[in-house]
N, C-alpha and C positions, 0 to 999 in steps of 0.2 A: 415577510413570509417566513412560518416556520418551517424547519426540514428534522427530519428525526435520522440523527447517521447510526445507519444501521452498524454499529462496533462500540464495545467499552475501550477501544484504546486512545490511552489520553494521548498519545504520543500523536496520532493521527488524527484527533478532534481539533486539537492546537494548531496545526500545522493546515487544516482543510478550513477553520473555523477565520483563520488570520485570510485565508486565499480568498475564502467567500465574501469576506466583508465589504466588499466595494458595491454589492448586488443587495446590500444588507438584508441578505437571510440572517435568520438565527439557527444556527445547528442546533440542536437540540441530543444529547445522548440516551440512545436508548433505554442504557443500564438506569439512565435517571425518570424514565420514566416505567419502567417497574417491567419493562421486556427483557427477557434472556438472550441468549445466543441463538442463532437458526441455524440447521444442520447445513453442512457445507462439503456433500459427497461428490462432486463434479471433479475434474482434472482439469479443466480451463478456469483461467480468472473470471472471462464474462460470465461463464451461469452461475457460479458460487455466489459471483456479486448479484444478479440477478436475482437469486431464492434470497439471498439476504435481504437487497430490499423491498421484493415483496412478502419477506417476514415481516419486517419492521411495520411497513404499511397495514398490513390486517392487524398486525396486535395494536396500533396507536392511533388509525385511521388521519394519519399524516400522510404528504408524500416523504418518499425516503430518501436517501441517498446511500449507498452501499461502495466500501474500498475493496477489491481484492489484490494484494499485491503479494510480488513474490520475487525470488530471486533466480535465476535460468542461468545457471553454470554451462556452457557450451562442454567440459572435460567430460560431466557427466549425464550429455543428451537434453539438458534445458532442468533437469530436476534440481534443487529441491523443487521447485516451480510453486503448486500451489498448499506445500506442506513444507513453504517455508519454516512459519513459524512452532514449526514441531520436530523442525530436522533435527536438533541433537538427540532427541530421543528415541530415534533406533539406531542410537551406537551407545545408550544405560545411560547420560544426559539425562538431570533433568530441567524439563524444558526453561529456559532463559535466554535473554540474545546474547551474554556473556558464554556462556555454552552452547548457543549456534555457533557462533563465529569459533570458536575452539574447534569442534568437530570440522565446521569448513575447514578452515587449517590444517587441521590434521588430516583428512581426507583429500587435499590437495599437495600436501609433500612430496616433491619428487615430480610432481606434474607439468610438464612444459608449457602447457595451454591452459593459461590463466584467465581468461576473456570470459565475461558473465552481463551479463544484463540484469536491471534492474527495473521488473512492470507492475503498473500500477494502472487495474482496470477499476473506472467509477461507472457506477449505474443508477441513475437517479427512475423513479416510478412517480404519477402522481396519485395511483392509486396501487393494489395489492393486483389486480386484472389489467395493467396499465396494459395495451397492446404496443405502444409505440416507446420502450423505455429510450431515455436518453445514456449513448454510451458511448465513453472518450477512454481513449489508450495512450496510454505516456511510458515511453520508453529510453531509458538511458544505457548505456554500451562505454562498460571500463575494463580492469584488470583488478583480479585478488590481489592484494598486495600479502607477501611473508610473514606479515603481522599486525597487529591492531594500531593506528594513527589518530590521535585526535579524541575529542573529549563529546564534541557537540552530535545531535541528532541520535538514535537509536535502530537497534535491529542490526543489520552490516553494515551498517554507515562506516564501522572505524576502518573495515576492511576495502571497502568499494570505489578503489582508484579512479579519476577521472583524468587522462593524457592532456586534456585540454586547459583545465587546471592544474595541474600538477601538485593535487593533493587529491583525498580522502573527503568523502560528504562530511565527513565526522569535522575533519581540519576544516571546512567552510563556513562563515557568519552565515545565521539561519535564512536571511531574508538573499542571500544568494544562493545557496542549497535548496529555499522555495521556490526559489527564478526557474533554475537548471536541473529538479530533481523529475524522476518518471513520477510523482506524485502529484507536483506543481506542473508539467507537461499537461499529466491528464487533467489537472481542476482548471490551467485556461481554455483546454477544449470545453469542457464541463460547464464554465463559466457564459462563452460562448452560446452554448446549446440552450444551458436556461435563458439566458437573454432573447433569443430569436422564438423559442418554442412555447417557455412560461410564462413570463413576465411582459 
């Protein structure tokens, strides 16, 4: 079965591409198949991911699959939430996850309450009108750590302490970061959902 993931990010094709494979879908990217970005004005992950994949699906006539993740600082009310990946840039940043995670830090100096979550909503459609999308939430719950740890994974990974590991997603081997991550949370609900609903 093909699926068209509604995102050019390689980081997240790689990562959802390896999860899928047991169901052997083929992701397919949609930058590769000659679709842009689709507007993403909502404050929640579900509708973001939601217009995303029924972007995908009208321009490809695929079912889709759509990521919206983020990262929900408790210090500063759950934000950056779904303008993760643009937070450095209203503090003159520009935008990169080398320059998220700076402004994190810096925006967090001096702060007692370290504690952030990291969500990751998928929404799969089999068509652009689907009525019934398929939609999993994975959610993971650590601490900012003072500074950047570790080399693997991207986005806040070097910063996004986990108590239970006693390291950084960044410090973890990929395929136990896919086990325990709110990405991998959401794709074995994900994985579930197409088993019983698609396939």
């Amino acid at each position: 079965m093909k699926i068209v993931l509604a995102s050019n990010n390689q980081g997240k094709l790689a990562e959802l591409q390896a999860m899928l494979a047991p169901l052997g879908v083929e992701l397919l990217r949609q930058a590769d198949l000659g679709v842009g970005e689709a507007e993403e004005p909502h404050c929640t992950f579900v509708e973001n991911a939601l217009a995303k994949a029924r972007f995908a699906a009208a321009h490809t006539g695929l079912p889709a699959l759509a990521d919206d993740a983020g990262l929900c600082v408790d210090a500063f009310g759950g934000l950056p939430g779904v303008d993760t990946a643009h937070y450095c840039t209203q503090f003159g940043y520009d935008k990169s996850d080398a320059n998220n995670v700076r402004a994190l830090l810096e925006q967090l100096q001096g702060q007692a309450n370290r504690r952030a979550a990291m969500v990751s909503t998928l929404v799969a459609v089999r068509s652009p009108q689907d009525p019934e999308p398929l939609i999993a939430v994975g959610r993971v719950v650590g601490q900012i750590t003072q500074q950047a740890q570790g080399s693997n994974g991207f986005g806040f990974d070097p910063v996004m302490y986990l108590p239970e590991f006693g390291k950084t997603f960044a410090e973890l081997p990929l395929e136990v970061k896919n086990a325990h991550s709110h990405r991998g949370r959401a794709t074995q609900q994900m994985l579930a959902l197409l088993r019983e609903r698609w396939l």
